[in-house]
N, C-alpha and C positions, 0 to 999 in steps of 0.2 A: 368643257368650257361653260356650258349650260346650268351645268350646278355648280360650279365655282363662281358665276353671277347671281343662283339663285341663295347660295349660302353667303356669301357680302350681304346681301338686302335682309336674309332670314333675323326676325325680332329673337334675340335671345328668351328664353325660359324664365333663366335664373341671372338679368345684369348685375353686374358690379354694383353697388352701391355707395363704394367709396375710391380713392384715389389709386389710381395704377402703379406697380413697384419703380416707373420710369419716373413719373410726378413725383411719390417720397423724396427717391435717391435725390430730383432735381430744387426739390423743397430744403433736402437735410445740405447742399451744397449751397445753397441762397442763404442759409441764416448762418453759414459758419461766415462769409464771405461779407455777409451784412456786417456780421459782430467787426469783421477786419477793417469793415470800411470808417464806423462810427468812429475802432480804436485810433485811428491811421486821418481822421477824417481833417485835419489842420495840417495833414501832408501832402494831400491830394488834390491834382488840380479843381475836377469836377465831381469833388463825390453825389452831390443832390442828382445827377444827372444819371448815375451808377445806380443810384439809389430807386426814382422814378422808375427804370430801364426794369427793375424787379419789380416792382407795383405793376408795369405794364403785363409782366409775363404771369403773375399770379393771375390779372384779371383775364387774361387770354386761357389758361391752362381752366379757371372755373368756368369760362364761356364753352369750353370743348367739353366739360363735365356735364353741363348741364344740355349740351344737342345730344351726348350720347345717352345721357338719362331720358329722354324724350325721344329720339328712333336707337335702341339698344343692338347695335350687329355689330358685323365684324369691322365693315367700312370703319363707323364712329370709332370702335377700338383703335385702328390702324391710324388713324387722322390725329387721334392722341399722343397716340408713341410717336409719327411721323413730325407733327408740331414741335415736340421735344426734344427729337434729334437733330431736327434743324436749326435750333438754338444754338446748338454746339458753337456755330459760325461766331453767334453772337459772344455766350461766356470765353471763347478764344482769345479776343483781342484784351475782353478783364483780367486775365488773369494780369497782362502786363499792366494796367492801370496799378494794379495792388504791388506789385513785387518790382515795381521801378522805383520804389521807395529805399527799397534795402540793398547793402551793397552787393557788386558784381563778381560773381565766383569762378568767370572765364580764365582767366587768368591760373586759378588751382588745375581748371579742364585739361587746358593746353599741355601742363607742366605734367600732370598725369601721362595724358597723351603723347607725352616726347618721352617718360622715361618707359614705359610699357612697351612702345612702339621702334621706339629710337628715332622716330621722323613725325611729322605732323600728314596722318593719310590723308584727310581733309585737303591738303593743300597740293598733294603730289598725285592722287587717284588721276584724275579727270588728266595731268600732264602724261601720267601709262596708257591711256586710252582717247587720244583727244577726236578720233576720228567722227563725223557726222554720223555712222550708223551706232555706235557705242553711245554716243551723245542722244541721237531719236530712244533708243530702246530704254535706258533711264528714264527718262523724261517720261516715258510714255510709262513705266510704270510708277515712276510719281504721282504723276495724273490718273492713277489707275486706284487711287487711293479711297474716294471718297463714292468709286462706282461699287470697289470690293463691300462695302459697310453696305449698302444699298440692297446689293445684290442677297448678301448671305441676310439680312433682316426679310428684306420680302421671300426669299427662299423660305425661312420657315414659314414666313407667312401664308405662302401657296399650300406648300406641301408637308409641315409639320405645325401646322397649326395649333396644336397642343402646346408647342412650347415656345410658341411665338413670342409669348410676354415674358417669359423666362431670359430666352436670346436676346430680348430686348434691354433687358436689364441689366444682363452681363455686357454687353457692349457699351451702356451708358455708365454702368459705375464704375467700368474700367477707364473711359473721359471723363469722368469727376474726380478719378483717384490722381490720375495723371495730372490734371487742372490743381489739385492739390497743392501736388509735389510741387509742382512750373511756380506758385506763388512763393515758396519757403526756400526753393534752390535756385535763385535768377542765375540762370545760365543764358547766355544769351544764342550760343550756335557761333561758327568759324565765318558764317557768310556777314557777321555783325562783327564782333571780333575782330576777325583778320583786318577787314575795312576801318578798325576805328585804331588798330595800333599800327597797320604800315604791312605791305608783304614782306617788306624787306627783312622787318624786325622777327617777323614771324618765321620766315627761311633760316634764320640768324638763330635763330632757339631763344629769344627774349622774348619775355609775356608779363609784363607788365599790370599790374592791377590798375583795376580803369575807376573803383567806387562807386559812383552815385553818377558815370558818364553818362548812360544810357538812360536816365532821369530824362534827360532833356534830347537824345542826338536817337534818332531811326535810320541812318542810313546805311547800308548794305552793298556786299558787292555784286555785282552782277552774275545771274549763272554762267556758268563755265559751259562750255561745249558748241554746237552748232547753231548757229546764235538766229538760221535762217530758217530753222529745223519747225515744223507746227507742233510738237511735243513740247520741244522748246520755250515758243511764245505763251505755250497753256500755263505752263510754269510761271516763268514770268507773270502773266497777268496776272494767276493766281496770287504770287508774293505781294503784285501790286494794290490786290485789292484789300489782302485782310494781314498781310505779314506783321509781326510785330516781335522788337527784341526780345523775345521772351519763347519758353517752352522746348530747351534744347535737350534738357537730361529730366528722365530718360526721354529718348526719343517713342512720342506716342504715333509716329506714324509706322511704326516696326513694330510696336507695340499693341497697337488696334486692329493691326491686318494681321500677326500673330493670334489675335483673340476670333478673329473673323477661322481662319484657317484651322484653329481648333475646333468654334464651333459646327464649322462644315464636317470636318471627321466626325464630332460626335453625331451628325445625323447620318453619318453611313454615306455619304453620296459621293465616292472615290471618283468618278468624273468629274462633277463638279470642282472637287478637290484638285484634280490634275490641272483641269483648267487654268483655275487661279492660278495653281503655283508660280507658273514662268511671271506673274506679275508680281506675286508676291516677291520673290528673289528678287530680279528688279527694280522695285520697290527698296529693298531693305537694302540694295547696293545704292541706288540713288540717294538716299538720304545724307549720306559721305562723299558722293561724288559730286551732288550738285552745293557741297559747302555749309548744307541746312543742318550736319550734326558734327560731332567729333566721332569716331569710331566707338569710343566708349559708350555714346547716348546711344549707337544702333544694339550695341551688347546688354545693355543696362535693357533694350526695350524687351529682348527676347527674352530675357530671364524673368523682368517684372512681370510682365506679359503672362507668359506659362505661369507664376505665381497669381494673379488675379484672378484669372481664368478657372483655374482649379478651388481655388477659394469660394471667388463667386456661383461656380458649379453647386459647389456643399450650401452654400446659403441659399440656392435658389430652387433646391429641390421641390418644395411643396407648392411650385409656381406650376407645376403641368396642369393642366385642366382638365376635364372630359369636356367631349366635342358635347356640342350644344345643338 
């Protein structure tokens, strides 16, 4: 412990001099997103306010540049990437400001969903399993979501520190690539959906094209399950505080904890690995059970997922570092 205190404080040799691969990636995702806003900008309720919101994050990202060019360690390093991954919260809710402009492609989901499946699983899982304990154990790996991403980033941070900035980077442009997609495929998710065209209609096999509805309407059906359950209400609060119609296909919460779970095997630490997993499954059951995807968006995450993941692997080779 002694020298993992004294290595955080240790002044690097040789610091960086310029921007981290987490900053590019989050640079090269601000000016695509900028150019959408200007083109879109007589469509949009509050662009100047989307707009500032990027003014403010550059000036923050060059304030974290310039403490870490003045005490050069690991800490400043870490405070960087952790600055920018906490943004995520923030670019989440943008992506729907951008893609509630264009029309709604739920409606293609559902139709998918019913000839693939022959039934809407979204809307029938949670009635197979309605009990409180099937209900807590989702939940609780839903909520399990945004400790797994934590967990495996400081994990290398501890103990593979070499590839820290590497790990860092695949898990961020794996949520830029996603953030993407969410703007150009407005899917909105069954828990928007179902709520905006009826259960009835939806039990019924009718899906309706909704347009430019979710333009203006945010409201959502309540999670399904044990509604007295603490897993439960974390959910809930969660949707309550950042949910927005937007971000269903693919689904990045299958997709990010797929990315987390590979990069755990690549550092070798099959405990750790086992760990996770019961949350990871889960997890990736929860995302259909509690109504947040179609079963397609949990499929779509897994495959894009392992496609990014190995991509971003090959591009981020010459990120290891020597220890310092």
């Amino acid at each position: 412990m002694q020298k993992f205190i004294r290595n955080l404080f240790q002044l690097e040799k040789k610091p960086l001099k310029g921007l981290m691969s987490v900053e590019w990636i989050m640079l090269g995702y601000m000016l695509l997103t900028l150019l959408l806003i200007l083109f879109l900008y007589t469509k949009m309720d509050n662009p100047q306010a989307m707009i500032f919101g990027r003014l403010r994050i550059i000036a923050m990202t060059a304030a974290l540049w310039i403490v870490y060019r003045i005490v050069p360690c690991r800490l400043t390093r870490l405070v960087r990437i952790a600055a920018q991954m906490g943004l995520l919260a923030w670019w989440y809710p943008d992506t729907y400001e951008i893609n509630r402009v264009l029309p709604n492609l739920d409606h293609l989901f559902a139709e998918w969903e019913q000839s693939l499946f022959g039934c809407q699983p979204a809307l029938l899982f949670h009635q197979e399993l309605p009990d409180a304990l099937f209900s807590e154990l989702f939940d609780m790996g839903y909520a399990a979501y945004y400790p797994m991403i934590a967990l495996t980033v400081l994990y290398y941070f501890g103990w593979h520190y070499r590839e820290f900035e590497r790990a860092s980077f695949i898990v961020m442009a794996s949520f830029f690539i996603y953030y993407v997609i969410f703007i150009f495929v407005p899917v909105v998710g069954p828990t928007f959906y179902y709520h905006a065209v009826g259960l009835k209609q939806i039990a019924a096999g009718v899906f309706p094209n909704l347009h430019d509805y979710f333009n203006s309407h945010q409201a959502c059906l309540p999670s399904p399950g044990y509604s007295d359950g603490l897993f439960y209400h974390l959910v809930e609060d969660a949707k309550a505080a950042g949910e927005r119609p937007t971000a269903a296909f693919p689904s990045s919460h299958v997709g990010i904890s797929t990315v987390c779970m590979l990069l755990v095997r690549h550092a070798r630490n099959y405990k750790l690995l086992s760990v996770m997993t019961p949350f990871y499954l889960l997890l990736c059951c929860a995302t259909v059970y509690i109504q947040a995807h179609y079963l397609v968006d949990a499929l779509a995450g897994l495959v894009t997922a392992t496609a990014f993941y190995f991509a971003l692997l090959y591009a981020s080779r010459g990120m290891v570092r020597k220890e310092r």
